[in-house]
C-alpha positions as CSV (number, residue, x, y, z in Angstrom):
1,X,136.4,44.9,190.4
2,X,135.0,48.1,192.1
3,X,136.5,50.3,189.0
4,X,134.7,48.7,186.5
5,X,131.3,48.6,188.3
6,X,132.6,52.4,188.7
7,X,133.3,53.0,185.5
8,X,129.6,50.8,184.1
9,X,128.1,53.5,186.0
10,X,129.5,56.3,185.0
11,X,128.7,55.1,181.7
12,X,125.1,54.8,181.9
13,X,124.9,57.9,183.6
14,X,126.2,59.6,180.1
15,X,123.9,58.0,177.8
16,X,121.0,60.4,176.9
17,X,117.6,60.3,178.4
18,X,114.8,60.2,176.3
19,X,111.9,62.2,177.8
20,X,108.8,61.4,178.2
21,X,107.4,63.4,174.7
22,X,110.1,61.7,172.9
23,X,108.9,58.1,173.7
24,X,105.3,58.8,173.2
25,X,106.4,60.0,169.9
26,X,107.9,56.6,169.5
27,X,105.1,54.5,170.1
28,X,102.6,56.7,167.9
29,X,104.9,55.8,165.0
30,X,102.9,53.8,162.4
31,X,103.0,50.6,162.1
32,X,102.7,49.1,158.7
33,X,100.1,46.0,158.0
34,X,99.0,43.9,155.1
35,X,96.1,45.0,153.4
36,X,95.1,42.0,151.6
37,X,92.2,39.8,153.2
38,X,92.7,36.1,154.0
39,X,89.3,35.8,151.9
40,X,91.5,37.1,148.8
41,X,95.0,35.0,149.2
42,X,96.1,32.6,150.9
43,X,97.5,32.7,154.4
44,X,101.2,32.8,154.5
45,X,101.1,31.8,158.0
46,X,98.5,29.3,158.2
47,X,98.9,27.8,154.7
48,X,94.8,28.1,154.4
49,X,92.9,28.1,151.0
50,X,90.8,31.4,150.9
51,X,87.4,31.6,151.6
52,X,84.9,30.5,148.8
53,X,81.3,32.0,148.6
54,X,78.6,29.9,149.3
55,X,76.2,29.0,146.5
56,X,73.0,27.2,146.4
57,X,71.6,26.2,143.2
58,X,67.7,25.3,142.5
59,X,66.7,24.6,139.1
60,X,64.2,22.1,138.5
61,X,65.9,20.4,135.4
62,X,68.5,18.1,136.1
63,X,70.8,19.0,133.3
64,X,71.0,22.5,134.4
65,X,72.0,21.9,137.7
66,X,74.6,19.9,136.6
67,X,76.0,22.6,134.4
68,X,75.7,24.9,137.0
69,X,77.7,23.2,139.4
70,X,80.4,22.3,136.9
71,X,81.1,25.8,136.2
72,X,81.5,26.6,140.0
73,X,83.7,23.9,140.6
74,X,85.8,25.6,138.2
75,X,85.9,28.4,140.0
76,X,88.7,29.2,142.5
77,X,85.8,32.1,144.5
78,X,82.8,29.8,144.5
79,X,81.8,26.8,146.0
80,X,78.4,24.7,146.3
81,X,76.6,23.9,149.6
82,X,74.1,22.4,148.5
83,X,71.6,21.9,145.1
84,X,67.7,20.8,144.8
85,X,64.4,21.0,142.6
86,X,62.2,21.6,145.2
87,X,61.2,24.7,147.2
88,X,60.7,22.8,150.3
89,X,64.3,21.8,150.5
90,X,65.5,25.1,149.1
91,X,64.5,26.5,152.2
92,X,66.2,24.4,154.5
93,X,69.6,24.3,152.8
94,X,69.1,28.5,152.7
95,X,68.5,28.4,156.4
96,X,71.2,25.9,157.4
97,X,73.9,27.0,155.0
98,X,73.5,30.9,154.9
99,X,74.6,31.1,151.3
100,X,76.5,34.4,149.9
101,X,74.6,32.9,146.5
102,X,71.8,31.6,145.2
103,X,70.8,30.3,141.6
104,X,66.9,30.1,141.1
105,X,65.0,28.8,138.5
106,X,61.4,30.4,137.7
107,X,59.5,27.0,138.5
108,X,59.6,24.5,140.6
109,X,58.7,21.3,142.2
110,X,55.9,23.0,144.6
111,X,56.5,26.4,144.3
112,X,56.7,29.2,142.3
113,X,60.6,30.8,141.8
114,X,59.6,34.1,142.7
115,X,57.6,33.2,145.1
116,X,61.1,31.9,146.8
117,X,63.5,34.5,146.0
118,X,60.6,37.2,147.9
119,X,61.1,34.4,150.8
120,X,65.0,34.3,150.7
121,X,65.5,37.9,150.2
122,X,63.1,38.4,153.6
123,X,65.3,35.6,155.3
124,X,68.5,37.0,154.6
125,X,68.5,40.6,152.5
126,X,72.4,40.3,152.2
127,X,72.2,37.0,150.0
128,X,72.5,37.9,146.4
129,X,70.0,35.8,144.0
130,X,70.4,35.1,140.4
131,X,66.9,33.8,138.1
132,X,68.3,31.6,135.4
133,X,65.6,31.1,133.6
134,X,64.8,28.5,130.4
135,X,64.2,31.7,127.5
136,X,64.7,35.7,127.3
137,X,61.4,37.3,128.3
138,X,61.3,40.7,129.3
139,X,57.8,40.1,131.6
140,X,59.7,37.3,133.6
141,X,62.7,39.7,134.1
142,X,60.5,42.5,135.5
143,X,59.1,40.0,138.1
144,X,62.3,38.9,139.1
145,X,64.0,42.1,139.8
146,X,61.1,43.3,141.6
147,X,60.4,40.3,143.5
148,X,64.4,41.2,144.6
149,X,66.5,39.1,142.4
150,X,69.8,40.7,141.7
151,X,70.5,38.7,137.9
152,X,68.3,37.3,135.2
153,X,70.0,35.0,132.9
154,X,69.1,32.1,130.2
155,X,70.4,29.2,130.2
156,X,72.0,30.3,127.0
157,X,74.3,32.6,129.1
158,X,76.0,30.3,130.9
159,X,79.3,31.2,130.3
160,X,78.6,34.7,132.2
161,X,77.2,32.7,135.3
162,X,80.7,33.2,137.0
163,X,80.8,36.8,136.0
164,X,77.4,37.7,137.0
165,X,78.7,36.0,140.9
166,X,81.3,38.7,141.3
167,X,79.0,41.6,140.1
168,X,75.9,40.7,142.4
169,X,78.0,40.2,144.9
170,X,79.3,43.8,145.3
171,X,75.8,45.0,144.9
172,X,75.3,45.6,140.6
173,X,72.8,44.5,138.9
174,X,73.4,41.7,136.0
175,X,71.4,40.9,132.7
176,X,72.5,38.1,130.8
177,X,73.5,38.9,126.8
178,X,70.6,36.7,125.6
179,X,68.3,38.4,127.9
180,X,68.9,42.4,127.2
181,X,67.8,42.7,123.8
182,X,64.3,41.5,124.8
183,X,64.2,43.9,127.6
184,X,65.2,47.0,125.0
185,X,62.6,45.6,122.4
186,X,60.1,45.8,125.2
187,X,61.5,48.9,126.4
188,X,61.8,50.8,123.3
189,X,58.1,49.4,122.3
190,X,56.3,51.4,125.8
191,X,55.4,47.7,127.0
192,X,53.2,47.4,124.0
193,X,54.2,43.5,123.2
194,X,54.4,42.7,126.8
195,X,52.7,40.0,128.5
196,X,52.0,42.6,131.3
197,X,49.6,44.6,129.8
198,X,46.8,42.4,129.9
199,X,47.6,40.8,134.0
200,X,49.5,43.9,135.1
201,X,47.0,44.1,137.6
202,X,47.7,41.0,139.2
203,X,50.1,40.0,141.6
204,X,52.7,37.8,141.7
205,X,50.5,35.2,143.7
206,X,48.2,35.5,141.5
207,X,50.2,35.6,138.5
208,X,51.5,32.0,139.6
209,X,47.8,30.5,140.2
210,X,46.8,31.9,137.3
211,X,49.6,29.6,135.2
212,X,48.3,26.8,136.9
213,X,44.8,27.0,136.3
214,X,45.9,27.7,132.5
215,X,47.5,24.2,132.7
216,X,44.2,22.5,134.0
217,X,45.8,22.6,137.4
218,X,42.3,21.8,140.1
219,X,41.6,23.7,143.2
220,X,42.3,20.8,145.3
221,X,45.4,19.8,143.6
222,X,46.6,23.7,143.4
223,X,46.2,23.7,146.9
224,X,48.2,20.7,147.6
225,X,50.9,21.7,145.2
226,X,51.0,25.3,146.9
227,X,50.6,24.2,150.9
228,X,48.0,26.3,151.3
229,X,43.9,25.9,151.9
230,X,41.3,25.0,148.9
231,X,39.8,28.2,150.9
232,X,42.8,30.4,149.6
233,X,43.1,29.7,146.3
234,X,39.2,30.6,145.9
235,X,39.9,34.1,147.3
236,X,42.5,34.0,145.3
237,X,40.7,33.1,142.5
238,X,37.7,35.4,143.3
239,X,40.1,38.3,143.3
240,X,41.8,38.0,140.1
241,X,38.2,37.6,138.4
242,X,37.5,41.1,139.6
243,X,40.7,42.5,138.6
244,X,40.1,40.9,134.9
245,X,36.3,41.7,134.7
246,X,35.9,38.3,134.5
247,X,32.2,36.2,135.7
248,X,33.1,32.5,136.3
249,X,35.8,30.2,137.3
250,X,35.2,29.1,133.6
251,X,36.1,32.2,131.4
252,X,38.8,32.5,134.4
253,X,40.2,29.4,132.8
254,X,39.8,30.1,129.6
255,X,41.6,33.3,130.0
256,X,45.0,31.4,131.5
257,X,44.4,28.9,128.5
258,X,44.9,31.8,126.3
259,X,47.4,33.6,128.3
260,X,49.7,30.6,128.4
261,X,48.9,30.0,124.3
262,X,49.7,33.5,123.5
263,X,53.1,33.5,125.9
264,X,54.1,30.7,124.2
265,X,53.8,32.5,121.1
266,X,55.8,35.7,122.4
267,X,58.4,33.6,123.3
268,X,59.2,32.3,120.0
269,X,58.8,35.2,118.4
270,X,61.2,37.0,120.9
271,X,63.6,33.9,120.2
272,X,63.0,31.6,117.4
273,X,65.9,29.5,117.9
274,X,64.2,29.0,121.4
275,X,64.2,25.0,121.4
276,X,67.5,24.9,119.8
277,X,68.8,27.1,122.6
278,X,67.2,24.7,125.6
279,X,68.4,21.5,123.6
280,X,71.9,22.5,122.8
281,X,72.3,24.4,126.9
282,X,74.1,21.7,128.1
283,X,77.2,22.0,125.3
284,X,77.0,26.0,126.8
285,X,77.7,24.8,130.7
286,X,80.6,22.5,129.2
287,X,82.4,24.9,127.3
C-alpha cells in the first residue's frame, strides 16, 4: 500500500507544470458566441417566438385600419398593440404601449395628423411614423416629413406597408410608388403647381384651422374640436389674416373655401383615377 501511494507521487511530481504565463494565456483564449439576436430567431434554449415590433395604427376610416392590420398579422416582425380614430386615444395607447411603429392618417377625429406625429416624435424621437394618407399630394408629403414622419404612403400602396416597416425602422426614409411621381412633377415644376405657394407662410397650426374654417367649421365648434380656447383660435385666426393680406374673418373664409375647391382640383388632376383608387383600397390591403 505504501509503494503505490509512492509511486502516485512520484508520478505527479513528473507531470509538467504549467507556469503562470502559460495559464493566463489559456484563459485569454477566445471564446466563440452566437451572433444572432433572440429578436431575429428563435431561442434554441427557451423555445421563445422572437420579438415582434410594436405597431399602432390611427386612421380615421374603418376599412383602412382593417387592411392595415390584416397585413401585419401576416407578418412574422410586426405585431399590433393597439388601433383607433381618434387623437385622444392615440395618445394614450403611444404612452402605454411605447410602439417601435406608428401608422397615421392625415385627419382625424379631433385632431389634425400632423399635429400628432410632431406630438409622438416629441414623446418618443426613436418611434418611427408612417402617414398613410387617402391620395398622392406632394404638399401633404412635405408637411409630413417635416413635421418628422419617416414614410408617406396612399392607401393605394398598400402592398409596400410591410416594406416601408423594415426601412423606417433602421433609420431610411420611404415614399410610397403612388406617391413619388407627384413629388418629381412638383419637384421638377420649382413648386409652381404646389398648394404651398399660396399658404407657404403659414404654419402647420394654422394650415389645419385654416381647413376647417374652409369647411364652415365655427370658432366655438373649432375650439371644441381642437381642445383649445375660442381665445386661441382668434389669434390664430388674426395671424394668418396678416400673413395673407387679408381684412376680415369673411374674405379669411372665403380664401379656405377656395383653397379647399382648388385642392380638390389639384388632386384630381395629380390622380384622376383618384375615387377609383379610395373605392377599390380595400381589394389592395387583401391581396
Amino acid at each position: 500500500m505504501q509503494q503505490r501511494k509512492t509511486r502516485r507521487h512520484a508520478a505527479h511530481a513528473l507531470r509538467p507544470k504549467r507556469n503562470t504565463q502559460e495559464k493566463q494565456k489559456l484563459d485569454k483564449r477566445p471564446r466563440y458566441r452566437s451572433k444572432s439576436s433572440p429578436t431575429e430567431r428563435p431561442d434554441i434554449v427557451s423555445g421563445k417566438s422572437p420579438t415582434k415590433a410594436k405597431v399602432l395604427v390611427v386612421h380615421r376610416i374603418g376599412f383602412v385600419r382593417s387592411g392595415v392590420l390584416s397585413l401585419i398579422a401576416r407578418s412574422m416582425q410586426f405585431a399590433v398593440c393597439g388601433e383607433t380614430d381618434a387623437a385622444p386615444l392615440a395618445r394614450e395607447l403611444f404612452l402605454r404601449h411605447r410602439p417601435q411603429l406608428v401608422v397615421i392618417g392625415l385627419r382625424l377625429s379631433g385632431a389634425d395628423g400632423i399635429q400628432l406625429i410632431k406630438e409622438f416624435r416629441n414623446l418618443n424621437p426613436a418611434a418611427a411614423i408612417l402617414a398613410l394618407s387617402e391620395h398622392a399630394d406632394a404638399f401633404s408629403a412635405q408637411r409630413v416629413f417635416r413635421a418628422g414622419a419617416r414614410a408617406y404612403l396612399t392607401i393605394e400602396d398598400a402592398p409596400e406597408l410591410l416594406r416601408a416597416f423594415e426601412e423606417i425602422l433602421v433609420g431610411h426614409p420611404y415614399v410610397g410608388a403612388s406617391v413619388l411621381p407627384v413629388i418629381l412633377s412638383n419637384f421638377a415644376n420649382g413648386g409652381k403647381n404646389s398648394r404651398s405657394s399660396e399658404i407657404s407662410s403659414l404654419s402647420d397650426r394654422e394650415l389645419e384651422i385654416f381647413s376647417f374654417i374652409g369647411r364652415g367649421v365655427s370658432v366655438s365648434e373649432l375650439a371644441t374640436e381642437l381642445h383649445v380656447s375660442v381665445k386661441t383660435i382668434e389669434t390664430h385666426q388674426m395671424r394668418m389674416k396678416e400673413k395673407l393680406a387679408l381684412r376680415s374673418a369673411a374674405e379669411l373664409r372665403q380664401k379656405a373655401r377656395e383653397w379647399l375647391a382648388k385642392s380638390a382640383v389639384n388632386r384630381i388632376r395629380e390622380d384622376p383615377e383618384a375615387a377609383y383608387a379610395a373605392r377599390s383600397a380595400a381589394g389592395s390591403f387583401g391581396e
